[in-house]
mmCIF entry with sequence, helices, sheets and N, C-alpha, C, O atoms, coordinates in Angstrom:
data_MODEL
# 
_entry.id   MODEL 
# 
_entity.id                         1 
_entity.type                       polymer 
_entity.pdbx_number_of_molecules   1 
# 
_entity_poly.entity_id                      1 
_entity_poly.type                           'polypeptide(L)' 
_entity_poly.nstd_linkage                   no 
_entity_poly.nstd_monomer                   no 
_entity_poly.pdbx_seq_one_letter_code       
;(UNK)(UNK)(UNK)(UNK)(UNK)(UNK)(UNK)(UNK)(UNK)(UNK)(UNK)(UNK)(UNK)(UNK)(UNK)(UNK)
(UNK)(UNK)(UNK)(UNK)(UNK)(UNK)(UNK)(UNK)(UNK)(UNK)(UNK)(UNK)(UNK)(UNK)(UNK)(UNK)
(UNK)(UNK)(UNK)(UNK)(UNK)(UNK)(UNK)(UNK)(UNK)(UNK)(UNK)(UNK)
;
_entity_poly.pdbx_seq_one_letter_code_can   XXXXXXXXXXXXXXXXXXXXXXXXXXXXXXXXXXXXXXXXXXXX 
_entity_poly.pdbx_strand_id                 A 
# 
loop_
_entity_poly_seq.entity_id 
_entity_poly_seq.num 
_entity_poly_seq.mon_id 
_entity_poly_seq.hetero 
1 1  UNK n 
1 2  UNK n 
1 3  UNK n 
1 4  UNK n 
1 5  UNK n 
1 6  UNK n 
1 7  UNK n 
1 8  UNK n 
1 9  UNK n 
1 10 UNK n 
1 11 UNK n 
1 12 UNK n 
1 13 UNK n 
1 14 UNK n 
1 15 UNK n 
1 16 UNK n 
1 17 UNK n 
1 18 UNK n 
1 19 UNK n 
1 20 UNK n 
1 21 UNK n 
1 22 UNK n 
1 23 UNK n 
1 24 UNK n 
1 25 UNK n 
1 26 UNK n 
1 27 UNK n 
1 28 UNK n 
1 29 UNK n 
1 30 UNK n 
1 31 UNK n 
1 32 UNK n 
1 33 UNK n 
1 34 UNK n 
1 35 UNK n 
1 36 UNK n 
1 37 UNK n 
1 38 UNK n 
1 39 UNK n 
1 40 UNK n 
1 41 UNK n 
1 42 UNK n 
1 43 UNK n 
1 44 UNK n 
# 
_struct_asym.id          A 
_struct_asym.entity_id   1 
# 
loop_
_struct_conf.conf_type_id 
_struct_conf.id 
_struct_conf.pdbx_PDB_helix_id 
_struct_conf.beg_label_comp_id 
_struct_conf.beg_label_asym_id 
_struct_conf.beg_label_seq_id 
_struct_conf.pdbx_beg_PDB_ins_code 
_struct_conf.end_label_comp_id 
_struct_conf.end_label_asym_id 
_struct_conf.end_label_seq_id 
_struct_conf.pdbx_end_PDB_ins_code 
_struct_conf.beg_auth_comp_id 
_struct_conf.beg_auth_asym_id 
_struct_conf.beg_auth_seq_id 
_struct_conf.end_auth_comp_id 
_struct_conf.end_auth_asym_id 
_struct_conf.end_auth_seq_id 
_struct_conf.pdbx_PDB_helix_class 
_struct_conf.details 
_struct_conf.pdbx_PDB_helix_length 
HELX_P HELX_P1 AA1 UNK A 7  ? UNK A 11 ? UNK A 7  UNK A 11 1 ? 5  
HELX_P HELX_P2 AA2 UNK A 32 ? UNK A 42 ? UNK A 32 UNK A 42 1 ? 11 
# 
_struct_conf_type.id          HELX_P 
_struct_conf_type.criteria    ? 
_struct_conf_type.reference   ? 
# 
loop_
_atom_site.group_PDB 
_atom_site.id 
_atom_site.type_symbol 
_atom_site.label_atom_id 
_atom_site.label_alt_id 
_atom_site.label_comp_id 
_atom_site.label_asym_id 
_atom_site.label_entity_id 
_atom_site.label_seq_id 
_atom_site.pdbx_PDB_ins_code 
_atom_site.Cartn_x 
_atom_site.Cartn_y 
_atom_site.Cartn_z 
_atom_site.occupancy 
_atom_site.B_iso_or_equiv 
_atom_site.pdbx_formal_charge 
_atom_site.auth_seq_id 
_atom_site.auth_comp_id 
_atom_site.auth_asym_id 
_atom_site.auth_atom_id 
_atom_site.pdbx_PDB_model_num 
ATOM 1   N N  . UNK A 1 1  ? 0.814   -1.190  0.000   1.00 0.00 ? 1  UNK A N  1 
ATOM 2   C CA . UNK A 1 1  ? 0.000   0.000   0.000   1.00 0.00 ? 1  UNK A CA 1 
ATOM 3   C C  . UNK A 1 1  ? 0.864   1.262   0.000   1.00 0.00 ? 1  UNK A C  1 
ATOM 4   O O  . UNK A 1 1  ? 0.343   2.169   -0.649  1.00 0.00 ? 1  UNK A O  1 
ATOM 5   N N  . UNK A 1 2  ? 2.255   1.621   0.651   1.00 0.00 ? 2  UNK A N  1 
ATOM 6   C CA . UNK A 1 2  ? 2.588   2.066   0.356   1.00 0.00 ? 2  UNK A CA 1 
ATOM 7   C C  . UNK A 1 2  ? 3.363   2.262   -0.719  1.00 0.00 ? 2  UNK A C  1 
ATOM 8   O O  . UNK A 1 2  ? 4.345   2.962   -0.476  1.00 0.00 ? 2  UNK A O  1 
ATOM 9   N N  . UNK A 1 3  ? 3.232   1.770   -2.167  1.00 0.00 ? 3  UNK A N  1 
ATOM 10  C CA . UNK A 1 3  ? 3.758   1.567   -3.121  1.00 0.00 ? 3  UNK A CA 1 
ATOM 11  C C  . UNK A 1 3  ? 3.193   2.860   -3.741  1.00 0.00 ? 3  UNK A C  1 
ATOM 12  O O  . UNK A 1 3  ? 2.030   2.990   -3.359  1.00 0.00 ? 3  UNK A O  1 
ATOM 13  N N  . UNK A 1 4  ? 3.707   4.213   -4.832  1.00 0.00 ? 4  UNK A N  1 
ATOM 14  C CA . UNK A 1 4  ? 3.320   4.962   -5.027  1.00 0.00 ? 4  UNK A CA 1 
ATOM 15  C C  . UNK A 1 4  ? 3.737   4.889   -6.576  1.00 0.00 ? 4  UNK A C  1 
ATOM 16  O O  . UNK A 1 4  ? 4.928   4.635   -6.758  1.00 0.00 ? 4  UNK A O  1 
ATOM 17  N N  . UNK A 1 5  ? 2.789   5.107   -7.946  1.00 0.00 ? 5  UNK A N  1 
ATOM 18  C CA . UNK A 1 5  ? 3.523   4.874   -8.957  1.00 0.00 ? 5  UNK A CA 1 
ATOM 19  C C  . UNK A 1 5  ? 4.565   6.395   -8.941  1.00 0.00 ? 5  UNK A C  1 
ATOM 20  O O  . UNK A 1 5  ? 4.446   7.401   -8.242  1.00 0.00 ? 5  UNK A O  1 
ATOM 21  N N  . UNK A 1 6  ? 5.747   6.005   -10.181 1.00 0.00 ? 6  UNK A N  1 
ATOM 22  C CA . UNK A 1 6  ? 6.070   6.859   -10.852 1.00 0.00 ? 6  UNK A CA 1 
ATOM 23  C C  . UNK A 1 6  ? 5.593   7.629   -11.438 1.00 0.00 ? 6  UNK A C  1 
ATOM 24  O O  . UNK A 1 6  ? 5.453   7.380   -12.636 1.00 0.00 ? 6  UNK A O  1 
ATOM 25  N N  . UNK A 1 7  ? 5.182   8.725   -11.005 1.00 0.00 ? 7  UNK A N  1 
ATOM 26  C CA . UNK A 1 7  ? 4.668   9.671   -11.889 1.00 0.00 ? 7  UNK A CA 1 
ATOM 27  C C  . UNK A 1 7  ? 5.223   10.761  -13.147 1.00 0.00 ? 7  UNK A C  1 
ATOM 28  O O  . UNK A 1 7  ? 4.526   11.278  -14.021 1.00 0.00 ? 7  UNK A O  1 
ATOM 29  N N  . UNK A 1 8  ? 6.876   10.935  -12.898 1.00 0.00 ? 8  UNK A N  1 
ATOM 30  C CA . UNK A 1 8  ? 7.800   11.256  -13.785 1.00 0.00 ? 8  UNK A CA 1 
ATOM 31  C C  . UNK A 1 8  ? 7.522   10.705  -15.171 1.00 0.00 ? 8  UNK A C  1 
ATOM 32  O O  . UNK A 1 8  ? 7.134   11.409  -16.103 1.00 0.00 ? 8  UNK A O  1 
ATOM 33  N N  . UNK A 1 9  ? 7.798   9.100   -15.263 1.00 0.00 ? 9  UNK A N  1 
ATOM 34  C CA . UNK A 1 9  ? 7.553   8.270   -15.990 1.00 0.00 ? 9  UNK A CA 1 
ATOM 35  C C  . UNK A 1 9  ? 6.313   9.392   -16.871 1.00 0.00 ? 9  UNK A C  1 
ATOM 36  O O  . UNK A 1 9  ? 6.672   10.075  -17.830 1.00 0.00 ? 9  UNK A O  1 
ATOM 37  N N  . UNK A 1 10 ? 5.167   9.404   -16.450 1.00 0.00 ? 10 UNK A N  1 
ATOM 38  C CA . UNK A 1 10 ? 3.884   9.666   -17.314 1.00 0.00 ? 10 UNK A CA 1 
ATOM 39  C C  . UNK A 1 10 ? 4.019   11.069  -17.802 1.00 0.00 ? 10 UNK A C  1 
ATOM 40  O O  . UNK A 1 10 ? 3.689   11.419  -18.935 1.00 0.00 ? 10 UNK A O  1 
ATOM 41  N N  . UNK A 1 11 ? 4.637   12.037  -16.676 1.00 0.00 ? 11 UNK A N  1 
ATOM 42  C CA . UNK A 1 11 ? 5.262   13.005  -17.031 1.00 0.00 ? 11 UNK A CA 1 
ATOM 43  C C  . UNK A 1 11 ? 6.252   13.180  -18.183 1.00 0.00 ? 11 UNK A C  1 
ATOM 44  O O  . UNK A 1 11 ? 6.022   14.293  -18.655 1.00 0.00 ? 11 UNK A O  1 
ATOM 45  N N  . UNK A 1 12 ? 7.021   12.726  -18.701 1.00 0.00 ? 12 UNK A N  1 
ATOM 46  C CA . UNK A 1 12 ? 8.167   12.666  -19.896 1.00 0.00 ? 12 UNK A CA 1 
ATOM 47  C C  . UNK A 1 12 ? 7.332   11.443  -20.947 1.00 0.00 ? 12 UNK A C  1 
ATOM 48  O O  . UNK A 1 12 ? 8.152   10.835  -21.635 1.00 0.00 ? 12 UNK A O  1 
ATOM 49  N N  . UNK A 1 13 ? 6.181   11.095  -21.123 1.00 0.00 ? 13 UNK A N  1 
ATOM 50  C CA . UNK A 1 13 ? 5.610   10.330  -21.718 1.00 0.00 ? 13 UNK A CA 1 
ATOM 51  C C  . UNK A 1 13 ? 5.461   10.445  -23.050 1.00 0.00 ? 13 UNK A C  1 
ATOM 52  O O  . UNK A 1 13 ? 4.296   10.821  -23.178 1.00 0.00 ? 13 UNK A O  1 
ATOM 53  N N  . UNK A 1 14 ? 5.925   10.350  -24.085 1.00 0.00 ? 14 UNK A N  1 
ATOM 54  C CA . UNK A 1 14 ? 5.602   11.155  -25.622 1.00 0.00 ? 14 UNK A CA 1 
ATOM 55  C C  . UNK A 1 14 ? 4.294   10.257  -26.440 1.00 0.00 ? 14 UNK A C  1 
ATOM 56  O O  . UNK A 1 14 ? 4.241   9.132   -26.937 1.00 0.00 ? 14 UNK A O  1 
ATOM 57  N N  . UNK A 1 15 ? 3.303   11.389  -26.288 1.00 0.00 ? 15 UNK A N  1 
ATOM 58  C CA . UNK A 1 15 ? 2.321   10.226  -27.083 1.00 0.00 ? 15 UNK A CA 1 
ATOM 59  C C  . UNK A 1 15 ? 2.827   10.290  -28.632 1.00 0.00 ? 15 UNK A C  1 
ATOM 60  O O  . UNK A 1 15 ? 2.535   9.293   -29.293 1.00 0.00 ? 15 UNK A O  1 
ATOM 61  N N  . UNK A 1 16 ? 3.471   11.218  -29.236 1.00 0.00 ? 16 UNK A N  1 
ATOM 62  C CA . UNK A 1 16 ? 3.943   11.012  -30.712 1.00 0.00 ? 16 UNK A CA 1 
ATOM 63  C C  . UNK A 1 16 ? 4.072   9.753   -30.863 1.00 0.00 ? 16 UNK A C  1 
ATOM 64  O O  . UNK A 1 16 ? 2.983   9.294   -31.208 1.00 0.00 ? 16 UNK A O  1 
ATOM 65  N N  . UNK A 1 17 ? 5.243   8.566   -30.736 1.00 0.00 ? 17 UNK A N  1 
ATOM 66  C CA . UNK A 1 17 ? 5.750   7.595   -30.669 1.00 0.00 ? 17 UNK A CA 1 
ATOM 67  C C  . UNK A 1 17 ? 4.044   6.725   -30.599 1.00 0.00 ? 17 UNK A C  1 
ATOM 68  O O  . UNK A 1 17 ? 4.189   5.841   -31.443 1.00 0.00 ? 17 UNK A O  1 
ATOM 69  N N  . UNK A 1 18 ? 3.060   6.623   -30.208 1.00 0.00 ? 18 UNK A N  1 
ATOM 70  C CA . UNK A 1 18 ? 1.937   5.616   -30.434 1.00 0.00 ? 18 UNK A CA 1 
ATOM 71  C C  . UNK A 1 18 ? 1.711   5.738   -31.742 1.00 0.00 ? 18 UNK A C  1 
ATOM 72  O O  . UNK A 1 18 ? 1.873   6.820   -32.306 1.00 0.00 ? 18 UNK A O  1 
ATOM 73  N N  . UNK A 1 19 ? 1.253   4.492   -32.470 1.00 0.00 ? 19 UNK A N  1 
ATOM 74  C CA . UNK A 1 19 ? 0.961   4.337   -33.373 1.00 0.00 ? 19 UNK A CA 1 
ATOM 75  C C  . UNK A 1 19 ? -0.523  4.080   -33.367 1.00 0.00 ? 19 UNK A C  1 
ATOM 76  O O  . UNK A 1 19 ? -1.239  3.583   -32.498 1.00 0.00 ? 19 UNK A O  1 
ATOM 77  N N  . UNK A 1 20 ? -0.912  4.745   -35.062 1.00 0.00 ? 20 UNK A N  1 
ATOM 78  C CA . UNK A 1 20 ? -2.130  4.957   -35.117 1.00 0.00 ? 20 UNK A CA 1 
ATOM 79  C C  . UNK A 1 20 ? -3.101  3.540   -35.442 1.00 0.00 ? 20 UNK A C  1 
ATOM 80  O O  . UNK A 1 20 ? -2.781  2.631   -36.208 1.00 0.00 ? 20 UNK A O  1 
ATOM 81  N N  . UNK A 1 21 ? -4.360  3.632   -34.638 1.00 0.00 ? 21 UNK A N  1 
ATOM 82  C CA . UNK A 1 21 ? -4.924  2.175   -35.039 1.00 0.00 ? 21 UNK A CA 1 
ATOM 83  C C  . UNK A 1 21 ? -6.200  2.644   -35.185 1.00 0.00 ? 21 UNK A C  1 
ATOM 84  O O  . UNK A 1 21 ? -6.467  3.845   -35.139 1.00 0.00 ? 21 UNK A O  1 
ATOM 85  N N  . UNK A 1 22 ? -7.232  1.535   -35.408 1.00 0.00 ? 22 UNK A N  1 
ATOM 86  C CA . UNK A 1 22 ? -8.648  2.224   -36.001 1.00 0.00 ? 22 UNK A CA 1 
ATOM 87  C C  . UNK A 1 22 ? -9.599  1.077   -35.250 1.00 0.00 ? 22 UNK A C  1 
ATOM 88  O O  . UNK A 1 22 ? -9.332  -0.107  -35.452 1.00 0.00 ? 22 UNK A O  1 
ATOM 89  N N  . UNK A 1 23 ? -10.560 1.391   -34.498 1.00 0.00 ? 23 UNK A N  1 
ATOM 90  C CA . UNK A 1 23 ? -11.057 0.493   -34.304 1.00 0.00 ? 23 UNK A CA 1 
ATOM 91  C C  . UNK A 1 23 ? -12.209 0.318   -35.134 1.00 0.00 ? 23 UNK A C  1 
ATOM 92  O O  . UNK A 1 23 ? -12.640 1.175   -35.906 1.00 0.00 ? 23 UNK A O  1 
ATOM 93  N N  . UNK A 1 24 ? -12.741 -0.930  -34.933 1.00 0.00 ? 24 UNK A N  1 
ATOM 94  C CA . UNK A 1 24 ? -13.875 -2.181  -35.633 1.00 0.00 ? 24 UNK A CA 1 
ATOM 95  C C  . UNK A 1 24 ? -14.016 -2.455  -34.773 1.00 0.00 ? 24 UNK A C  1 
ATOM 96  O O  . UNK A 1 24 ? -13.161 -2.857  -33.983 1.00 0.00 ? 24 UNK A O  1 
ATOM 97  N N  . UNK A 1 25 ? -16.152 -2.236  -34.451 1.00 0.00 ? 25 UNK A N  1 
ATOM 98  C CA . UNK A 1 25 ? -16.721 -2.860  -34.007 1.00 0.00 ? 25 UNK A CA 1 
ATOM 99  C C  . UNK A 1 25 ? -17.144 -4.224  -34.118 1.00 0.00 ? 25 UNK A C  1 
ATOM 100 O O  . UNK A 1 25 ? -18.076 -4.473  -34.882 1.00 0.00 ? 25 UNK A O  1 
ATOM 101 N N  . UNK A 1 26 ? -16.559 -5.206  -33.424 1.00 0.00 ? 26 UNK A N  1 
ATOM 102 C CA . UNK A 1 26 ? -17.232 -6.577  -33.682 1.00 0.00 ? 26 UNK A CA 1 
ATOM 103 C C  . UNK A 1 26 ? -18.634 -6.833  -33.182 1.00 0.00 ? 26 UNK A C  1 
ATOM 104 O O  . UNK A 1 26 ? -19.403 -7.315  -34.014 1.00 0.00 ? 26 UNK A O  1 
ATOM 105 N N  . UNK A 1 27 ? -19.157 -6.568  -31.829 1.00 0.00 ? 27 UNK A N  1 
ATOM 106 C CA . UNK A 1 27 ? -20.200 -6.671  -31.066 1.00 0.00 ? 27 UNK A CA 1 
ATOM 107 C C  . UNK A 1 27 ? -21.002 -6.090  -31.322 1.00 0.00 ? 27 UNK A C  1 
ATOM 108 O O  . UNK A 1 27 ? -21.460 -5.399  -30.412 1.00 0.00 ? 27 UNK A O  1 
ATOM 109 N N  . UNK A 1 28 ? -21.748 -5.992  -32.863 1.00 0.00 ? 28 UNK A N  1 
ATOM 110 C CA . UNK A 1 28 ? -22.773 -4.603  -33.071 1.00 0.00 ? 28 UNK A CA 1 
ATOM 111 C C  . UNK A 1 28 ? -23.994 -5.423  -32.582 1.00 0.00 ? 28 UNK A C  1 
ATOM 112 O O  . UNK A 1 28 ? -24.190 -6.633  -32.474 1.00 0.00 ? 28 UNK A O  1 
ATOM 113 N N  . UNK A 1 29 ? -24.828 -4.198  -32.297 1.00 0.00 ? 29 UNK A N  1 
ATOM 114 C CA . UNK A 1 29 ? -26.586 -4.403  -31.582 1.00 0.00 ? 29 UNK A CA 1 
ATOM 115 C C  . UNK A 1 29 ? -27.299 -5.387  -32.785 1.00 0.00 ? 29 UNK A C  1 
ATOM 116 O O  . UNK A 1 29 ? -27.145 -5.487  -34.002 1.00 0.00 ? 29 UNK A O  1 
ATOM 117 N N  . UNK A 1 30 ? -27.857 -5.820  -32.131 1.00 0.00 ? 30 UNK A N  1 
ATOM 118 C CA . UNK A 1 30 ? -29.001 -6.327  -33.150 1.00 0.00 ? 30 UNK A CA 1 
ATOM 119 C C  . UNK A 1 30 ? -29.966 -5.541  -33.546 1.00 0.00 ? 30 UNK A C  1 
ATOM 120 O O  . UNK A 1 30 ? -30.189 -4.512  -32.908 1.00 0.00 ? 30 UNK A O  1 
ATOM 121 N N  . UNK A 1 31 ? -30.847 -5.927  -34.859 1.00 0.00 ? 31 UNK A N  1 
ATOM 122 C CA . UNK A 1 31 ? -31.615 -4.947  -34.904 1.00 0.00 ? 31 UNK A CA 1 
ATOM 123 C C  . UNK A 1 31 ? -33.215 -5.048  -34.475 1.00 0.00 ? 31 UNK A C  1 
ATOM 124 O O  . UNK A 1 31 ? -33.247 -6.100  -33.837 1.00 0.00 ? 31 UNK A O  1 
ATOM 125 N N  . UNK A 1 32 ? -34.414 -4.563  -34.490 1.00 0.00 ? 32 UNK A N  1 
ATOM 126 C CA . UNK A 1 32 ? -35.340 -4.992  -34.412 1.00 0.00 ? 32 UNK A CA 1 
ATOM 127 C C  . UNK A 1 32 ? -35.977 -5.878  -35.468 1.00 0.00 ? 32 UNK A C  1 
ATOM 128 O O  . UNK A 1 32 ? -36.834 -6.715  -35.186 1.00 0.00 ? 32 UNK A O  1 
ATOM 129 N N  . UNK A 1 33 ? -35.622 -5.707  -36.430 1.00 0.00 ? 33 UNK A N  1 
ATOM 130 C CA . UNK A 1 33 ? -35.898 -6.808  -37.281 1.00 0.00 ? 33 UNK A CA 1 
ATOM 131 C C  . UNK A 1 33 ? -35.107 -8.268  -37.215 1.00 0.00 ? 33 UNK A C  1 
ATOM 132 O O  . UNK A 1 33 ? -35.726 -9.311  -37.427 1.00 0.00 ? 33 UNK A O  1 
ATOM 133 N N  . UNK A 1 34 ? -33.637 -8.261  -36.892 1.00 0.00 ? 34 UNK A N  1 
ATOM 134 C CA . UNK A 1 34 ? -33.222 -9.659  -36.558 1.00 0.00 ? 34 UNK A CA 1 
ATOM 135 C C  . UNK A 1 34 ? -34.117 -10.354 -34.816 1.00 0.00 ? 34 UNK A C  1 
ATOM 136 O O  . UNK A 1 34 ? -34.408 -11.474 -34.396 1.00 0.00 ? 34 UNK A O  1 
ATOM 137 N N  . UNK A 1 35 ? -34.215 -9.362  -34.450 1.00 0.00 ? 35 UNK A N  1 
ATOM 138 C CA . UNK A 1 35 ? -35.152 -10.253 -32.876 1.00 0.00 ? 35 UNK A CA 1 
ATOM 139 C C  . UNK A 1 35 ? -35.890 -10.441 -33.214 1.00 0.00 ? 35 UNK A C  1 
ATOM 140 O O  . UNK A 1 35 ? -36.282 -11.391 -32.536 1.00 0.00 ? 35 UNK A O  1 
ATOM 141 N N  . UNK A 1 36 ? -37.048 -10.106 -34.376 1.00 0.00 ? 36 UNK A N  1 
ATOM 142 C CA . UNK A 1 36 ? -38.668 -10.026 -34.702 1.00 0.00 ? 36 UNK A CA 1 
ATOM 143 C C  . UNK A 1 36 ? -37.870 -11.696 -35.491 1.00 0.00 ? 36 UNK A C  1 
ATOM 144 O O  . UNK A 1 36 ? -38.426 -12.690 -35.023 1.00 0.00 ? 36 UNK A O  1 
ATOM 145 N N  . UNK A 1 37 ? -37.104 -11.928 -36.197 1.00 0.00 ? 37 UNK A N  1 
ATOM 146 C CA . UNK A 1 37 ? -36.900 -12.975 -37.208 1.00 0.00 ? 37 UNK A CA 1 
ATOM 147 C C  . UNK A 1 37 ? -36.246 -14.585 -36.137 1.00 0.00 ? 37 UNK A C  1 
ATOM 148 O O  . UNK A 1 37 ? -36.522 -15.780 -36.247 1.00 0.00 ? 37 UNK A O  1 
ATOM 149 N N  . UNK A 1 38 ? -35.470 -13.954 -35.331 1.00 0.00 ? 38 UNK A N  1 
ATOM 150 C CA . UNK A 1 38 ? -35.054 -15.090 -34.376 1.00 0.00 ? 38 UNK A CA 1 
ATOM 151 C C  . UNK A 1 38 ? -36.683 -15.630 -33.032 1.00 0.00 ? 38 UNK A C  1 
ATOM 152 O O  . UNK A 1 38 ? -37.046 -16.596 -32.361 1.00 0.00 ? 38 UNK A O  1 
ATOM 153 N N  . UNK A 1 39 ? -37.119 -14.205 -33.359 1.00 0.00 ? 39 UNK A N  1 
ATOM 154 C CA . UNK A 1 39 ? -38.276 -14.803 -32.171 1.00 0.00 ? 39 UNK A CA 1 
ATOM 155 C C  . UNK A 1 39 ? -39.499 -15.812 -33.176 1.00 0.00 ? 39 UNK A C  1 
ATOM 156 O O  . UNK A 1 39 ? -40.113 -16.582 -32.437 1.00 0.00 ? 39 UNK A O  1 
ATOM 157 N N  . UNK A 1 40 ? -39.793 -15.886 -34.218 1.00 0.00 ? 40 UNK A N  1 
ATOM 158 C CA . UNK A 1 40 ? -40.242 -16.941 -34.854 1.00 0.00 ? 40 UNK A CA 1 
ATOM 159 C C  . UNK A 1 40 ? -39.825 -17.722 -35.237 1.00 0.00 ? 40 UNK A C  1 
ATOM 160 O O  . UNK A 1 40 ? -40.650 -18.526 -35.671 1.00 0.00 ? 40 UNK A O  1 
ATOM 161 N N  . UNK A 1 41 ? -38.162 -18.182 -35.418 1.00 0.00 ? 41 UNK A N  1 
ATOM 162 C CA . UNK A 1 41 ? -37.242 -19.127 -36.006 1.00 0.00 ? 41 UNK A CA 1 
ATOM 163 C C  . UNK A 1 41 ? -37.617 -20.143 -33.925 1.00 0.00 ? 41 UNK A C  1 
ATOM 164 O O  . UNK A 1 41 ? -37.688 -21.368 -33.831 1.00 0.00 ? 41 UNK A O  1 
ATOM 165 N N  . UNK A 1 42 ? -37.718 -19.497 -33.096 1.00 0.00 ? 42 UNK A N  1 
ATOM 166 C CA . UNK A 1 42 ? -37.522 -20.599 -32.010 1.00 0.00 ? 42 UNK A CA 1 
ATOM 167 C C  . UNK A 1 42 ? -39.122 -20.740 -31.969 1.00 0.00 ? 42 UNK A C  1 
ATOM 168 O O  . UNK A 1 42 ? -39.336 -21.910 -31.651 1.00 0.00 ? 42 UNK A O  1 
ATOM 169 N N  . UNK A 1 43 ? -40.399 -20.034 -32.159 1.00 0.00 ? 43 UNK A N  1 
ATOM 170 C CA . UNK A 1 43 ? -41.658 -20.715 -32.091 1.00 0.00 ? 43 UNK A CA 1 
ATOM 171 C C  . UNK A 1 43 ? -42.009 -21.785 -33.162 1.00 0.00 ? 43 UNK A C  1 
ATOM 172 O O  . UNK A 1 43 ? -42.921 -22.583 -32.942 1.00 0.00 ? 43 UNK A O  1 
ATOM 173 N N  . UNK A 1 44 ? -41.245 -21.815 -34.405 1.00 0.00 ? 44 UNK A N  1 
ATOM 174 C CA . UNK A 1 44 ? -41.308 -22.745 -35.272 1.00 0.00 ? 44 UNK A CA 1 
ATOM 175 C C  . UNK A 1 44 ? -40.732 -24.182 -34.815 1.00 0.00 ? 44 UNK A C  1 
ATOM 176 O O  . UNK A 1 44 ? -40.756 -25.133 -35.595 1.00 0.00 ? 44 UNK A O  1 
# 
């Protein structure tokens, strides 16, 4: 607990040096039409 980070460290931090990335959603919502289509695919 008494462990305290370095804060220097974050201080002299260069975000230049990150490289650029892009995200993609994998987890998109469903829509109301795929629940309207899965909720009769399981009453069938």
């Amino acid at each position: 607990m008494a462990d305290k980070p370095d804060m220097g460290e974050i201080a002299s931090f260069d975000k230049a040096k990150l490289k650029k990335t892009e995200t993609q959603e994998k987890n998109t919502l469903l829509t109301k039409e795929t629940i309207e289509q899965e909720k009769r695919s399981e009453i069938s």
